[in-house]
C-alpha positions in Angstrom: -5.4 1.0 5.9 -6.9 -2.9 6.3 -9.7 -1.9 4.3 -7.4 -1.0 1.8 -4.9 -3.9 1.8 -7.7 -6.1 2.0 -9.4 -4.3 -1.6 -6.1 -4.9 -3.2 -5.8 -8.1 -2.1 -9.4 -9.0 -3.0 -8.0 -7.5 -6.8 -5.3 -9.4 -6.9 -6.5 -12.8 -5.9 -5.9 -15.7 -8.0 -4.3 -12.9 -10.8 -0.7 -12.8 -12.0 1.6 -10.0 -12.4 1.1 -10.4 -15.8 -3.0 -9.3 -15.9 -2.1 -6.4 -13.5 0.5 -5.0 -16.1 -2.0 -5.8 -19.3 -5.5 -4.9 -17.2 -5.6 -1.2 -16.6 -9.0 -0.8 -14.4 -7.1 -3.8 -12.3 -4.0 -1.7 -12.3 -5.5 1.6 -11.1 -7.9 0.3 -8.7 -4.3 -1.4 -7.0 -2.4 1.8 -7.7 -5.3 3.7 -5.7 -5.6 1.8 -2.8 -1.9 2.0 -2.3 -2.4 5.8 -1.9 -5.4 5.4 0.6 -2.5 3.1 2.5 0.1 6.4 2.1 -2.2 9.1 2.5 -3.7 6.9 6.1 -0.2 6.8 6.8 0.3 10.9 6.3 -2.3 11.4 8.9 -1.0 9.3 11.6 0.3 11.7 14.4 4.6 11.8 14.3 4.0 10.8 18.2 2.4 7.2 16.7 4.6 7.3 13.9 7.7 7.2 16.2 6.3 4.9 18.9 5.9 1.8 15.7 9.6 2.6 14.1 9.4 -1.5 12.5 6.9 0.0 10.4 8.2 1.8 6.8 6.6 4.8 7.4 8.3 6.9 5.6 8.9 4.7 2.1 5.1 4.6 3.2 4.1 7.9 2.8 6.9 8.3 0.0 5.7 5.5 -2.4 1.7 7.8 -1.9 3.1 10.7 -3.1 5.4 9.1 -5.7 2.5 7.5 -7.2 0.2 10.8 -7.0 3.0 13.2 -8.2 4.8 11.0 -10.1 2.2 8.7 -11.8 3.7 8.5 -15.3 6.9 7.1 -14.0 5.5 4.3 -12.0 6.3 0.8 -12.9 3.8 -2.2 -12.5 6.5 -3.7 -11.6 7.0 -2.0 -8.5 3.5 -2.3 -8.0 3.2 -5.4 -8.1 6.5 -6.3 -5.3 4.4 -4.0 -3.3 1.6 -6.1 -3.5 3.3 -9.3 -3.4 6.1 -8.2 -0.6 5.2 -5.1 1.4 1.4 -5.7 2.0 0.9 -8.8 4.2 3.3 -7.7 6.7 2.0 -4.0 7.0 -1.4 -6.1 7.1 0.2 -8.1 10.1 1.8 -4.7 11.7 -1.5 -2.6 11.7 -3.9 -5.3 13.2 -1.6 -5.5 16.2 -1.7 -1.7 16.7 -5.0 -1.4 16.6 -5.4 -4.2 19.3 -3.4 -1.4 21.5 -6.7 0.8 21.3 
């Protein structure tokens, strides 16, 4: 899941909402790295799951298969408040559970 945030984020740097909407290579590579994050997030055991409830795991996992079943329907816009609102903190959230290992 870091690997992932940190690809998206490597994307993303120094680009605007704007260029993800208009770039599409820039726009899938984001849109697939958010599944590696859902589909990471599918595997975790229930048992993990349940002992980190401050993390979304759920919308998580939701938001993979949304964007895997759904993909037409996606909006950059969402996207992009992923991106610019959800990642950093899962960033911050997944660092400190793996300093539990």
């Amino acid at each position: 899941m870091l690997e992932a945030i940190d690809r998206i984020f490597e994307f993303v740097n120094g680009k605007a909402k704007e260029e993800l909407q208009n770039d599409s290579i820039l726009y899938y590579a984001v849109v697939k790295n958010i599944e590696i994050i859902g589909e990471a997030a599918y595997m975790l055991t229930p048992e993990f799951r349940d002992t980190h409830p401050s993390t979304p795991w759920k919308i998580i996992v939701g938001m993979r298969h949304f964007l895997v079943h759904g993909y037409y329907e996606v909006d950059a816009e969402e996207v992009w408040n992923v991106v610019e609102k959800d990642l950093q903190p899962l960033k911050e959230q997944i660092a400190s559970y793996l300093k539990e290992f």
